[in-house]
Each structure stands twice: as structure tokens, then as C-alpha cells.
N, C-alpha and C positions, 0 to 999 in steps of 0.2 A: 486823383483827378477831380478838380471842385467843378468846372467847367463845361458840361458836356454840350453846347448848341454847336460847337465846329464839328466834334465827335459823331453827334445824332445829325447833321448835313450829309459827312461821309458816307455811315450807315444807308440812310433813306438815298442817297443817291446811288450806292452800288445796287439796292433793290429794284429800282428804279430805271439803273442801266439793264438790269439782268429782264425785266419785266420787260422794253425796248423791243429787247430782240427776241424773245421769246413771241414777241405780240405782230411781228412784223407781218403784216397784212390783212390783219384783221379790223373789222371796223371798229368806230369808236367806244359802242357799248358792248363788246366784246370785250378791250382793251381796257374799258375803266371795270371791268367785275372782274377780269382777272389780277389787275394791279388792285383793286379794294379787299377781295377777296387774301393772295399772297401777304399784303402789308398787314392786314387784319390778324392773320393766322400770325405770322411772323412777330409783331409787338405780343399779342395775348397768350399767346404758347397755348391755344386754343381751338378749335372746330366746331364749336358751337358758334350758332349766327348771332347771339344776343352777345358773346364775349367780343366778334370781330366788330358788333355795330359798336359798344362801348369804345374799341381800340380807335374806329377811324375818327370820333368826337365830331359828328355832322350837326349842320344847325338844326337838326328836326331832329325828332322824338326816336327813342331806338327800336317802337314798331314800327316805322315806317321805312327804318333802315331795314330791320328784318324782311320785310316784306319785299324791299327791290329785291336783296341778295338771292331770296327765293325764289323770286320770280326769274332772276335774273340764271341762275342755277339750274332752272328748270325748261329755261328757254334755248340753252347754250346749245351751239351747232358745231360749233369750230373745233371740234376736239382733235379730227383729224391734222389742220393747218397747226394746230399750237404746238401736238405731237411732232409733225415733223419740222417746226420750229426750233423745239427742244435738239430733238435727236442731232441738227444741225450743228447745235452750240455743244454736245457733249461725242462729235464723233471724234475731234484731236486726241481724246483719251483713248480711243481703243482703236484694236490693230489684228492681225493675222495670229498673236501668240495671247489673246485677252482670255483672262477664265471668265464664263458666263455660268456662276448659281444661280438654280433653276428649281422655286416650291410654289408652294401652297401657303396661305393663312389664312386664320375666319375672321370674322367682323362677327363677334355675338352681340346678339343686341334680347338681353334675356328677357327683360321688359317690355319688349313693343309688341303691340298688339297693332297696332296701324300702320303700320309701314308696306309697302308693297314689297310683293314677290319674298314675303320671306317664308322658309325653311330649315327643317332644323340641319343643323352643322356639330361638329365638335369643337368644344372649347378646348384649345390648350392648355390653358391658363391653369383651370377648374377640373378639367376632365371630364365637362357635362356634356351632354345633348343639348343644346339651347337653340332657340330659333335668331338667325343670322342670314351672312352673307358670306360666301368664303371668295379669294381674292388670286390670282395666279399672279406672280410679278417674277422676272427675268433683271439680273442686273449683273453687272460688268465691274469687276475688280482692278480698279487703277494701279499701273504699274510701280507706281512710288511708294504709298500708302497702303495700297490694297484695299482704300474703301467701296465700297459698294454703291454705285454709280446705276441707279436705276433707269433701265431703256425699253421696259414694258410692264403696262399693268395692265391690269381688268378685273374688275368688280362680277360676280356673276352669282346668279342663284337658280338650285333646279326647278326652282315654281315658277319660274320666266316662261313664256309662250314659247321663245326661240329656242329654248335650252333644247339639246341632244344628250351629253352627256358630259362626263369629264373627261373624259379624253378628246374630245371633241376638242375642250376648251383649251387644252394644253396642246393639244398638234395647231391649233390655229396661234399661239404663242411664241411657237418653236418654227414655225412658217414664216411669221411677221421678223423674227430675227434673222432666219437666212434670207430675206429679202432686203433686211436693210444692211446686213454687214458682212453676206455674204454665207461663205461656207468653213473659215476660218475659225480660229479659235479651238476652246475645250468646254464644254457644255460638262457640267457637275451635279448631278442628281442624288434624289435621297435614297432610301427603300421606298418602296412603291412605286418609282418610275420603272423599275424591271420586266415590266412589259412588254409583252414581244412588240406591241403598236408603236412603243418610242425607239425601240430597238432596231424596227424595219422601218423606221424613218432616219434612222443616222445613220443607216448602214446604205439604204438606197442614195443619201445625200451625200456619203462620202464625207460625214461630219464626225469630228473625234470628238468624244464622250467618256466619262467617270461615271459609272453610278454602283450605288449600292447593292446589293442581292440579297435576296430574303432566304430563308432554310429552306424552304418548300420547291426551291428550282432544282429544276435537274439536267445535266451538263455529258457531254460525251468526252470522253477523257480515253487517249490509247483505244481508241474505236468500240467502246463501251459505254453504253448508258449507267448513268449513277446519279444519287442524291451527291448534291452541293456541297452539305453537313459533313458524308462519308467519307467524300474526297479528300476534304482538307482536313479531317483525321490523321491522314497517313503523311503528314508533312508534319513537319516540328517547326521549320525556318530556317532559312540558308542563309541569312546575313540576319546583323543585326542595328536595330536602330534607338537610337537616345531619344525620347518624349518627353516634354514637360506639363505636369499636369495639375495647375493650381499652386505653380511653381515648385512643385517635387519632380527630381525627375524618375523615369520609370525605362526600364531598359524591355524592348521589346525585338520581338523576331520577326521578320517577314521573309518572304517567300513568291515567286511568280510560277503560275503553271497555266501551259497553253492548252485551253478549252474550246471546245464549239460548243454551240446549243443545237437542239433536237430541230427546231424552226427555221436555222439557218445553218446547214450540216457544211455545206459550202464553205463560210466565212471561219476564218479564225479569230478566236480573243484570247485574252490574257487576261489571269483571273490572281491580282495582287491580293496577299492575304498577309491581317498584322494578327499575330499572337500577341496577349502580354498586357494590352491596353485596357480591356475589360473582362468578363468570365467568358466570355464568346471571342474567336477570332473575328474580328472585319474582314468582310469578302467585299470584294471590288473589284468588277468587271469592267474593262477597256476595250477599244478597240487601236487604241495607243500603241506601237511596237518597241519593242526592249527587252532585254532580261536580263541585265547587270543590276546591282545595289543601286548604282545610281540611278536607273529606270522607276527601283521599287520605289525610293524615295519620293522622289517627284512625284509619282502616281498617289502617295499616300498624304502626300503634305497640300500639293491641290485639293486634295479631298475635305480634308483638314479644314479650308479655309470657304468651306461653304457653310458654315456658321456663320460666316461676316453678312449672309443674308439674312442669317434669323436677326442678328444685330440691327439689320434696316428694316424687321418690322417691327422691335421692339423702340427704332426712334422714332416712329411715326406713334405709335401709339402711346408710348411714354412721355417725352417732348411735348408734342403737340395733341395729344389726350383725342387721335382718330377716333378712338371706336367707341368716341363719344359725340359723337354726331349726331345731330334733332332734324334731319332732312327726312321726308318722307319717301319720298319718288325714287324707284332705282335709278333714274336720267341724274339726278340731282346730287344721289349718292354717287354717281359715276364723274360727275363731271367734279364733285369736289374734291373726291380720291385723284382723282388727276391732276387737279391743282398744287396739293400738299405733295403729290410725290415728285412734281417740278421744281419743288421747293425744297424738298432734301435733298435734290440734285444741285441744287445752287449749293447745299452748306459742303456735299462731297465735290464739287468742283475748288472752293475756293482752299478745300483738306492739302490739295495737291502744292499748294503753295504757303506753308506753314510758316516762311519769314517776311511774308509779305506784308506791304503797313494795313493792308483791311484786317488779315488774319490777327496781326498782332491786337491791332487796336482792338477787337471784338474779345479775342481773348484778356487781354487787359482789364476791360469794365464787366467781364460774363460774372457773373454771381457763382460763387462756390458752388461746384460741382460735387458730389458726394462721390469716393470712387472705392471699391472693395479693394482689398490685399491684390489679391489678384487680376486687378484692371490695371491697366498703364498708363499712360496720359495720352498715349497718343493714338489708344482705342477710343478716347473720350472726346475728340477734337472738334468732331461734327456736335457735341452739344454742349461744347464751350461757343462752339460758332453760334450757334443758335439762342442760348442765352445770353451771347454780347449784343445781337441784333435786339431781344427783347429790351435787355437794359437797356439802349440806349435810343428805340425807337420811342421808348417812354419818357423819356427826357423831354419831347416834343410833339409836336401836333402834329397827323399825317392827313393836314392838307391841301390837298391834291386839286385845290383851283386854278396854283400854275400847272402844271401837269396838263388838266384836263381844265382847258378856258372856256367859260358857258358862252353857249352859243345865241346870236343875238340878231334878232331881227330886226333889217335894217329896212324902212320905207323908202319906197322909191319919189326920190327928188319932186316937190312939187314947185320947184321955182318954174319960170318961165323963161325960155332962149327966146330971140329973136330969131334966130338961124333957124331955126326947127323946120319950116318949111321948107329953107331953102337946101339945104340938108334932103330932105326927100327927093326935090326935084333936082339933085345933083345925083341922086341915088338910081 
């Protein structure tokens, strides 16, 4: 393909359309920081303000482009209108049977010394302590695909004035999603969400949930109190199931056994359990009902697929290099977290339609993707999407004077009517 200014039209116009409706209602300089901002990110594969000012190629100096974005970053209000803009454009993909993965990530940022409100956190990465930001995000696995379709985020840190706690953060999370999609769905959690506090919010709401269990829980079983560990000792696995792992496959056991917890003596769960997979069995507690193989299945292979979230923090942060961010202000860090995750919602909306001429074309001119033994192409799609917009927004200039027409001040008429009085005294 020698040719790309038709190519890079397509491109900058689908961003373009997507940025439209995302924007709808918002005033002008709203609408141009978050269309400079997305197109910036999008060409530089970048989050730094000095890479987005180089992308958008203004006729001024790129301090002075820094300095609006900043300004502009730090002034933003609308997060709430753009959110439910977004949510608008992304609720045909989800429904009454969506799985919703539900974690945690940090934002280490081991070097700053200036930044507000920071704290230290765990890196994952490194396994340090290091002073950051950690992040809650909620996202919605599309039924085609299965990618991971984000419909909540939030930036947060405990040296905030407003902070309470982390559970705090995560019930205000898990609130915002049964208000906007209801009480539907399958909510998928890690270890550490085992909590009686998230426990006695899915169970008051009458919302189905997957999560993890840690050893340390203790369970009623046959109207006895016991360790979690003990219990599932005395099971071996009543059916069995085929895993593949790194493309080996690995034959494992599973088993279902109906539990209450000591919190909730009341309620019953179902405590799905896979031998076989690592030196520990996986315990995973539901409030799901079944107890056929094909119960256990499902239960295990949903679970299974709340990886595909840690996948959406590693495109954010791989991709477009987030947690390298030069913003000081938590405002600024929040509103720009926001923007990039509107923007991986565009590459996993357009994932759903993989023979379409945008997809293809992106895919087409994206620059060789690196992909291990073990990845597939069509784990990789979202950043084949993402490096076909870069290639080919670089092809061309992104500016945005049609777009956004300067505004121009126009002097009022000094000619002279004859009518003008008569005009009055007709008036």
C-alpha cells in the first residue's frame, strides 16, 4: 500500500465520528481537549503531553501546546456527561447474561516526588512498594470476542482528603454498575474480594457472582463449622475436565459442594472446586445454582476468563505506555485515565466486527505485532487495531481547523440605512 492520504481520511474520520458522539453535549472546549487529547494518544501510542503536542503538529511551540493540554486537563468538568456518553455508545454490547471482571491495578510512579496525593502501593510488575496510584476498573466481556469492554474506572489514592477506604472504593464501583445495567449479569472476582462486605452486597442485591476464596475462610458444611482447606481435602473430583495450558493440555478434576458461610447461615452457595490445575485446588464460591458437570464447567471457565481484564491493563499500559504519565494533579491524572480508557473502548468496540473495511484496513497497514507461542491473533486484535490507527494517523496531519472553525469576530455594520428611523417609528 504506497498510498495512504485515502487510508489516513478513513482512519481520522472514524476517530473523529467516535469522538462526535462521545462529545455530544459538551461545549466547545470540552470537545476540542478531548478530540486533541484521544487523536494525540491514538497517532503517538503515547501519554505524555510533550509526545501528544508533537502528534497534533500546531503552528506554535510544543510548550505552549503543553500548557493548554494541562491547563485544559486540570480544568475538565464534564466527566460525568462524557461517561454517560460513552456508556450510551457501549450498552448494545451488553445484556442480562454479560460476565463483568472486576480488580484492582497500580499506577507506580516510583520516581515522583511532586505529584499529589501519592502513596505507596504494590507494584505488580516488580513486587515493590513504590509510591503510586492504584486504579479500580469494571469491564464487560463481549459476546463474540470476549474482549473486554471497559464501563468503569477510577483513579484513587489513600492520601486523598475524601479517601475512606478500599472497600469504600470498590462498593461505590459495584453500585455505579447495578445502577446503570441493572442487577443482571455475572460479576467475577479475584481472591481478596471474599469479603463478607462484597458478599453482603450481592447477596442483598440478588446479583450472581464468581469469586475466588482464600485458605483462611471458614464454611458450614452438613451443619458444621470447618476450614475451607479441610473441606476440600476430603473430595478428590466427581467429573472431570480438559484444560489447555500454554497449549499443553492438562486433565483435571472438579467437583461442586453446597456451603453456607458462618455470616450468612441463611443463604446457600456452591463451592466449585478444580483439582489438577496447580499444587492447590481452586476454590470458587457462587451463588449460581447447579450441580451437574456442566454447571461445574461454566462456573470454572467464566472464571477463567477474568484474565482478559488483566489483558486491558496490560493494553493500556503497554500500547499507549499510561503509567507513564507527566501530569501532576490527581484531577488531571483522573481525567486523563478517562480519556485513554474511552479509547480502548473504541479499539474493543470496533474488535466485534473483525471483517469490517475499518478493521481490516487498520489491520492491514498496523506494523508487525510481536506475538509469543502461546498468544493467537485474535487475543491480539485490539493492538493490531491500535497500531493501524497509529500508522496511518501518521501518514497525515491532524488538523483539526475543519473540525473546530476559529471563531471570529464580526463588527457590527457601520454603513448607514435611510429606514432606520422609520423602522423605529413603525416599531
Amino acid at each position: 500500500m504506497k498510498n495512504y492520504s485515502r487510508e489516513a481520511r478513513i482512519a481520522k474520520g472514524e476517530l473523529l465520528k467516535y469522538c462526535t458522539k462521545i462529545c455530544s453535549g459538551l461545549g466547545r472546549v470540552s470537545t476540542k481537549l478531548v478530540v486533541c487529547i484521544m487523536l494525540g494518544v491514538a497517532k503517538a501510542n503515547n501519554c505524555r503531553l510533550t509526545e501528544i503536542g508533537r502528534a497534533l503538529e500546531e503552528n506554535i511551540t510544543i510548550k505552549k501546546t503543553v500548557e493548554r493540554l494541562s491547563r485544559g486537563l486540570q480544568r475538565f468538568n464534564d466527566h460525568t456527561a462524557l461517561r454517560d456518553n460513552y456508556l450510551r455508545v457501549v450498552r448494545p454490547y451488553i445484556d442480562d447474561n454479560t460476565i463483568y471482571p472486576i480488580d484492582n491495578s497500580d499506577l507506580a510512579k516510583e520516581y515522583s516526588v511532586a505529584m499529589e496525593a501519592l502513596h505507596e502501593v504494590y507494584d505488580g510488575s516488580t513486587g515493590k512498594i513504590v509510591p503510586g496510584y492504584m486504579t479500580l476498573e469494571i469491564t464487560a466481556l463481549t459476546h463474540k470476542t470476549t474482549t473486554p469492554l471497559p464501563v468503569y474506572e477510577r483513579v484513587y489514592s489513600a492520601a486523598e482528603k475524601d479517601y475512606v477506604s478500599e472497600n469504600d472504593e470498590i462498593l461505590r464501583g459495584l453500585r455505579f454498575l447495578s445502577d446503570q445495567y441493572g442487577h443482571g449479569g455475572i460479576r467475577v472476582l479475584d481472591r481478596g474480594y471474599d469479603a463478607d462486605v462484597y458478599i453482603r452486597y450481592f447477596t442483598k442485591n440478588r446479583e450472581r457472582f464468581i469469586v475466588r476464596i482464600k485458605k483462611n475462610r471458614n464454611v458450614i458444611h452438613n451443619g458444621k463449622t470447618l476450614n475451607i482447606e479441610d473441606l476440600v481435602k476430603r473430595y478428590k473430583g466427581k467429573y472431570t475436565m480438559n484444560c489447555t495450558i500454554h497449549r499443553e493440555k492438562v486433565n483435571c478434576k472438579i467437583t461442586e459442594i453446597p456451603v453456607q458461610l458462618p455470616a450468612f447461615d441463611q443463604k446457600h452457595y456452591n463451592l466449585v472446586v478444580l483439582y489438577g490445575l496447580g499444587k492447590t485446588p481452586m476454590m470458587l464460591l457462587t451463588n449460581c445454582q447447579g450441580s451437574d458437570k456442566r454447571f461445574c464447567n461454566a462456573v470454572i471457565k467464566m472464571y477463567l476468563l477474568r484474565w482478559r481484564i488483566e489483558d486491558h491493563f496490560r493494553f493500556k499500559k503497554y500500547q499507549y505506555n499510561f503509567e507513564d504519565f507527566r501530569v501532576r494533579k490527581l484531577h488531571a491524572i483522573r481525567t486523563l485515565h478517562q480519556f485513554v480508557t474511552i479509547l480502548t473502548g473504541l479499539m474493543a468496540i470496533l474488535a466485534q466486527s473483525p471483517h469490517s473495511a475499518i478493521t481490516r484496513l487498520l489491520r492491514i497497514t498496523a506494523r508487525a505485532v510481536p506475538r509469543a507461542k502461546n498468544q493467537t491473533q485474535k487475543k491480539l486484535l485490539h493492538y493490531e487495531l491500535a497500531a493501524g490507527f497509529a500508522t496511518l494517523l501518521r501518514k497525515t496531519s491532524l488538523n483539526l481547523s475543519a473540525f473546530f472553525p476559529p471563531l471570529r469576530w464580526r463588527p457590527s455594520c457601520r454603513q448607514l440605512s435611510f429606514f432606520s428611523k422609520l423602522d423605529k417609528l413603525l416599531a
